[in-house]
C-alpha positions as CSV (number, residue, x, y, z in Angstrom):
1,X,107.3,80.0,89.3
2,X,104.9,82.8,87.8
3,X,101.4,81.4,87.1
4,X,100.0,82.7,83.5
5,X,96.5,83.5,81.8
6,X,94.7,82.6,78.2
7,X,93.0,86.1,77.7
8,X,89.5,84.3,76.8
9,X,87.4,87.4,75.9
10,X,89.2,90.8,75.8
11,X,87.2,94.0,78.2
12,X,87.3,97.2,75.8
13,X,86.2,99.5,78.3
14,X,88.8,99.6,81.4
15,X,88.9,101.8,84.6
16,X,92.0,102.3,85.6
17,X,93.5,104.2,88.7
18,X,97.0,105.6,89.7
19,X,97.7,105.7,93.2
20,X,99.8,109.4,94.0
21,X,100.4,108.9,97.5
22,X,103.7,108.1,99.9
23,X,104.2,105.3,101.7
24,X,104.8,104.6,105.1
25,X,108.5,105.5,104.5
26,X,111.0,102.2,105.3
27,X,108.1,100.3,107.4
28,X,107.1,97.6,105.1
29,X,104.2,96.4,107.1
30,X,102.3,99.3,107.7
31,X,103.0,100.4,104.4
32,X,101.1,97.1,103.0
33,X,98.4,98.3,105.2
34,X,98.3,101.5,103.2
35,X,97.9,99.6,99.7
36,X,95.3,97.3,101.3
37,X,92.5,100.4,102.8
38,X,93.8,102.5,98.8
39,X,93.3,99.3,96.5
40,X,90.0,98.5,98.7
41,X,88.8,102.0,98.2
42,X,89.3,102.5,94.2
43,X,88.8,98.9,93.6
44,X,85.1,99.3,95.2
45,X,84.3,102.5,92.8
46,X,84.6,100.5,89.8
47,X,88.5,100.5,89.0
48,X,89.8,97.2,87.2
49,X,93.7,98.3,87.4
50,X,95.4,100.2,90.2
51,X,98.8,101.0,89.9
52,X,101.2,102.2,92.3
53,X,104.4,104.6,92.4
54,X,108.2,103.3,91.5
55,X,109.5,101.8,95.2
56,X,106.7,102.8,96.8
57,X,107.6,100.0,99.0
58,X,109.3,100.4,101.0
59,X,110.1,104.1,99.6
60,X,112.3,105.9,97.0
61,X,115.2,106.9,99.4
62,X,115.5,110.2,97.7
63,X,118.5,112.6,99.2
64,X,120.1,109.3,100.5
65,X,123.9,108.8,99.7
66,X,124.2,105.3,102.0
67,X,127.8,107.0,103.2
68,X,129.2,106.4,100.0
69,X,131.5,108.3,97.7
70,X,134.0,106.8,95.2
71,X,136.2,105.0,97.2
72,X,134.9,105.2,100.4
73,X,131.6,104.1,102.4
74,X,130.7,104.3,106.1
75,X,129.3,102.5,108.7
76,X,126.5,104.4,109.1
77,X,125.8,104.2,105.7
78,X,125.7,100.1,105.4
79,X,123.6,100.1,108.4
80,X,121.3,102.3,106.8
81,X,121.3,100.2,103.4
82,X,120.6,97.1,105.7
83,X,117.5,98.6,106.9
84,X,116.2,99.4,103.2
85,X,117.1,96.0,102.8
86,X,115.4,94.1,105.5
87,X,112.1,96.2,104.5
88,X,112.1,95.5,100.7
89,X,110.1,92.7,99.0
90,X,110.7,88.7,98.5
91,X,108.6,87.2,96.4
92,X,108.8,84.3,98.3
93,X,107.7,85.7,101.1
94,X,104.5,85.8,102.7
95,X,103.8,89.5,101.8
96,X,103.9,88.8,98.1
97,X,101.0,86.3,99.2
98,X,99.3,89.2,100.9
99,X,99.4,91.3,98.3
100,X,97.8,88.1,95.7
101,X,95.1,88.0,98.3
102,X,94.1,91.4,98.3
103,X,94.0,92.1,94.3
104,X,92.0,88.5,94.0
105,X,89.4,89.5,97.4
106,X,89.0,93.0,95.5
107,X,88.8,91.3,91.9
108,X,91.2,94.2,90.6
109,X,94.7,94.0,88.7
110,X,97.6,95.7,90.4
111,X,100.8,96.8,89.3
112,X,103.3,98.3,92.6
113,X,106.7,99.4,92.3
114,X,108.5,97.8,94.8
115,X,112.4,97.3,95.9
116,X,112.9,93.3,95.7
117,X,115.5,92.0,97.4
118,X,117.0,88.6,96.2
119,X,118.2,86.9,99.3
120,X,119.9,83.9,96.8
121,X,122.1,86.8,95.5
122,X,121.7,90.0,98.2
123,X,121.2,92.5,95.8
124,X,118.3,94.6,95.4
125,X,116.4,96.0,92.5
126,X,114.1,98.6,91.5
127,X,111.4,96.4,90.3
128,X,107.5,96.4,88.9
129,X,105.3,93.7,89.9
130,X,102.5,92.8,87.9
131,X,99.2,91.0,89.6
132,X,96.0,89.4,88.9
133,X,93.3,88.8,90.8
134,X,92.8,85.4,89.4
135,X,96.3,84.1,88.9
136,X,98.2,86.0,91.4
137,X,102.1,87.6,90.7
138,X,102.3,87.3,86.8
139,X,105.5,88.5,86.8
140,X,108.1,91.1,87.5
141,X,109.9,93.9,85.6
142,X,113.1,95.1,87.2
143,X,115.0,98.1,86.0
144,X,117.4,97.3,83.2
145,X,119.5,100.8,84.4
146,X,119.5,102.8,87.4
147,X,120.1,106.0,87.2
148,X,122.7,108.1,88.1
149,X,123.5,107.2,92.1
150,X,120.7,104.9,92.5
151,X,123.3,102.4,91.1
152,X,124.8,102.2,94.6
153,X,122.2,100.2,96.0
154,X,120.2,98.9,92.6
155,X,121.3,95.8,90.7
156,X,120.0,96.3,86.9
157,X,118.7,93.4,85.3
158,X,118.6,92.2,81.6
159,X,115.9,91.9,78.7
160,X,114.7,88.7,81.1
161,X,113.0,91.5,82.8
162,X,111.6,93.1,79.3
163,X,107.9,91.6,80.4
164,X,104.6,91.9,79.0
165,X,101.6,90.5,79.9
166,X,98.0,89.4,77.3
167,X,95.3,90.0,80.1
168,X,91.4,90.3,79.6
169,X,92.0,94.1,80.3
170,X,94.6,94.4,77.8
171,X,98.1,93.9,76.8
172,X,100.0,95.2,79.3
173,X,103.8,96.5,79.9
174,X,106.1,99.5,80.7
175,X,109.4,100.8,82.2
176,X,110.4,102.4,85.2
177,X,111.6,105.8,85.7
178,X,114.5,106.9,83.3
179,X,114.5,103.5,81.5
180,X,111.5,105.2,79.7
181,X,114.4,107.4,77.9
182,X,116.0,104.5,76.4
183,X,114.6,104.2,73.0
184,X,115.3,100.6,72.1
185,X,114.1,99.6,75.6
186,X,110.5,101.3,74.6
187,X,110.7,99.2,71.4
188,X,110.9,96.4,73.4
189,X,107.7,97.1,74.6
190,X,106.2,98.7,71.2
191,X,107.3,95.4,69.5
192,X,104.9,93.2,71.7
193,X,102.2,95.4,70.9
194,X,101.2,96.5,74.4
195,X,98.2,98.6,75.1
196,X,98.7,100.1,78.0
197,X,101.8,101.1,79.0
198,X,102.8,101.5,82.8
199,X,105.6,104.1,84.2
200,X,106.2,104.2,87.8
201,X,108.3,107.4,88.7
202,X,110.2,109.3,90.8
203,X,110.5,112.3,88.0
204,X,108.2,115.4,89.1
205,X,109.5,117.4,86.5
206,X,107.4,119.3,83.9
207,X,109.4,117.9,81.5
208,X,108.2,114.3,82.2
209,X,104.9,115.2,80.8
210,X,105.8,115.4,77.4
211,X,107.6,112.4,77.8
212,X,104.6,110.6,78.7
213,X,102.8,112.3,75.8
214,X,105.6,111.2,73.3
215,X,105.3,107.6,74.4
216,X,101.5,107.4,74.0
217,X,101.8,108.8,70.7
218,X,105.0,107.0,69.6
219,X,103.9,103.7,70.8
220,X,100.1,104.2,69.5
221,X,99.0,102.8,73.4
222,X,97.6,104.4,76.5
223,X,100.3,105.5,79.3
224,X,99.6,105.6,83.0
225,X,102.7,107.5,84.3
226,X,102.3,107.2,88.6
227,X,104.6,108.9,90.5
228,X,104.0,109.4,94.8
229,X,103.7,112.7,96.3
230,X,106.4,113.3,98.9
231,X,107.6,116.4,101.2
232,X,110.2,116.1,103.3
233,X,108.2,116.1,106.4
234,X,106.9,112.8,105.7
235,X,110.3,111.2,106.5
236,X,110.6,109.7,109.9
237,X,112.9,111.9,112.3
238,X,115.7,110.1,112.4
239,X,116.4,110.4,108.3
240,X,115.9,114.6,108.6
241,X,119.6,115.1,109.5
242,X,120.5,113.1,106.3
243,X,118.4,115.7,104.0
244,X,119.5,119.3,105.4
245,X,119.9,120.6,101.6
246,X,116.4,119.1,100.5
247,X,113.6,121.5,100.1
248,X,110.2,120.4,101.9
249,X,108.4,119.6,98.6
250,X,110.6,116.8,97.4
251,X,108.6,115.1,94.9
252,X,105.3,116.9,93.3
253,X,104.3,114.5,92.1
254,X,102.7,114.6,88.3
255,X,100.3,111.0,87.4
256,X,99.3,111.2,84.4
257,X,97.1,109.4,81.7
258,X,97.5,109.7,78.3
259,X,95.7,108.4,75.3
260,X,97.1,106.5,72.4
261,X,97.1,110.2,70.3
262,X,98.9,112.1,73.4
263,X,96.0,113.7,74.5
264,X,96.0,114.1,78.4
265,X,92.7,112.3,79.6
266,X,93.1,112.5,83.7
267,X,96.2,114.5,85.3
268,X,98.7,115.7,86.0
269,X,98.2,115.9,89.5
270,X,100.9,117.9,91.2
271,X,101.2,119.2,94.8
272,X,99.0,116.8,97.0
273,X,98.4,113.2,97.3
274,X,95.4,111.6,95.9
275,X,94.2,109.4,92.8
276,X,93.7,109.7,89.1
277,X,91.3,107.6,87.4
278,X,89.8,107.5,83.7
279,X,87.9,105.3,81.8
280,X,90.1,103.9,78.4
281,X,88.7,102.4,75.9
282,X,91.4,99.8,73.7
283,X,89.2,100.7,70.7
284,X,91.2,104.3,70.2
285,X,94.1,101.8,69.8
286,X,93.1,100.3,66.8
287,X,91.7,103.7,65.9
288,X,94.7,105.6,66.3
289,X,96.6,103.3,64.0
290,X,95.1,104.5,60.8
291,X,98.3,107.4,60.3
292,X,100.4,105.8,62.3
293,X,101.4,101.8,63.8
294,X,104.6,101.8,65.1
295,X,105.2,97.7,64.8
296,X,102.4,97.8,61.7
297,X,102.9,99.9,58.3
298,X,105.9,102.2,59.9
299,X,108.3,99.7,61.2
300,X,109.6,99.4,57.2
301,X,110.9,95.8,58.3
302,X,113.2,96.1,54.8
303,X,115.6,98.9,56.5
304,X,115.7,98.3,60.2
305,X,116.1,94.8,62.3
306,X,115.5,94.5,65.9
307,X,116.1,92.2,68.5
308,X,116.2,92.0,72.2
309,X,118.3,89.1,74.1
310,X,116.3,86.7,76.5
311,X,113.0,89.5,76.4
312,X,110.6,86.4,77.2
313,X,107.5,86.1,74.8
314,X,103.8,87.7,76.1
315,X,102.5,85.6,78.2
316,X,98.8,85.3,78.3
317,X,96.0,84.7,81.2
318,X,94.7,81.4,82.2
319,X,91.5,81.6,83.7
């Protein structure tokens, strides 16, 4: 169903722009608004990718436990799962056309982490849609592992979902979240040489930096880690009696960009909501190469083998 692009002549020099910001928490509409007036904004100052937070729509439910514990769920807690439900994305649906619309109107690439919901299945997943403004929803990346209790109301999905993307602004891929920490699921990624490498969070921890800084220079590509800024506060009032033992700064927040040698070029921004930008140039790719290719002159092909089931090939732009 995904529509794809021949690359015909490659942009160097990108602008690219991480969105750290909260949504509209568990209203799908207005928070569609939000990423309309945001990509508008950055797309007019120049930017040629904006990328958004993991579920930034319709939220990441952090503190929620959808009444469940092993062996027992509640009411309450299915009727709360069936409201994250009924305001996560279809791409079938109307609002995938909306977002299509505005990244084509506003000539910009955008990458949001969304929940999907599958109504041929019902299950929903942590996912990453990828969109250009000249061929619309190139595809989607949905987590391969939840972590921890996100598995109650995330499906995980196979190396289907393992997708990158040859686009005039670069070869692009990535992971969400914790999947970042699975070694052979970066290689997936490493092995279809992608360029710039895109992590939606939900980790505000110091910590995740240097992860980010490892995968630049591991990977020899630019990483754009995006994570949302979120206090408790921001919740609607109903959810506050589900999150007594949360402190009021839940997530810091953290985007970061990184260059293909671990240097930190924009970021981290912690403690307020805003937007990162830099401009990358794919040129330090090639450049940073020299000591060290992780597909190229250091893979030693001889000693190790690696393959992932059903990752699809790149697929390339059409315009």
């Amino acid at each position: 169903m995904f529509q794809f692009e021949i690359a015909n002549s490659k942009t160097m020099k990108i602008k690219v722009c991480l969105i750290q910001d909260s949504p509209v928490f568990f209203d799908k509409e207005k928070t569609l608004n939000k990423i309309e007036e945001l990509t508008i904004k950055h797309a007019r100052s120049g930017c040629n990718l904006i990328v958004f937070p993991e579920s930034f729509i319709p939220g990441y439910p952090r503190g929620f436990s959808f009444g469940a514990k092993i062996g027992s769920r509640t009411k309450e807690g299915r009727e709360l799962y069936s409201e994250y439900y009924n305001h996560s994305i279809d791409i079938e649906s109307t609002e995938l056309k909306r977002l299509e619309k505005i990244a084509r109107t506003e000539n910009v690439y955008m990458v949001i982490g969304v929940t999907e919901k599958q109504n041929a299945n019902g299950s929903l997943y942590c996912s990453m849609l990828y969109i250009s403004p000249s061929s619309g929803l190139l595809g989607v990346h949905r987590k391969i592992k939840p972590t921890g209790s996100e598995r109650i109301i995330w499906s995980e999905s196979d190396g289907a979902s393992l997708v990158s993307f040859d686009t005039n602004i670069g070869k692009l891929g990535g992971l969400i979240c914790w999947e970042n920490y699975m070694p052979l699921a970066r290689m997936s990624m490493y092995q279809k040489g992608v360029e710039i490498y895109i992590a939606p969070t939900a980790d505000s921890r110091d910590g995740w930096i240097a992860t980010m800084q490892h995968i630049a220079l591991e990977g020899r590509c630019f990483v754009l880690g995006c994570n949302q800024y979120f206090t408790k506060s921001m919740y609607p009032e109903k959810y506050l009696p589900l999150l007594r033992d949360l402190p009021e700064n839940i997530c810091r927040g953290g985007s970061v960009i990184v260059s293909p040698l671990g240097k930190i070029i924009a970021g981290p921004l912690f403690d307020q909501t805003g937007a990162i930008t830099a401009e990358i140039d794919l040129e330090e790719i090639i450049q940073s190469n020299l000591d060290f290719d992780v597909i190229g002159h250091y893979s030693r092909d001889d000693i190790f083998k690696f393959s992932v089931v059903n990752q699809p090939d790149m697929n390339k732009e059409r315009f």
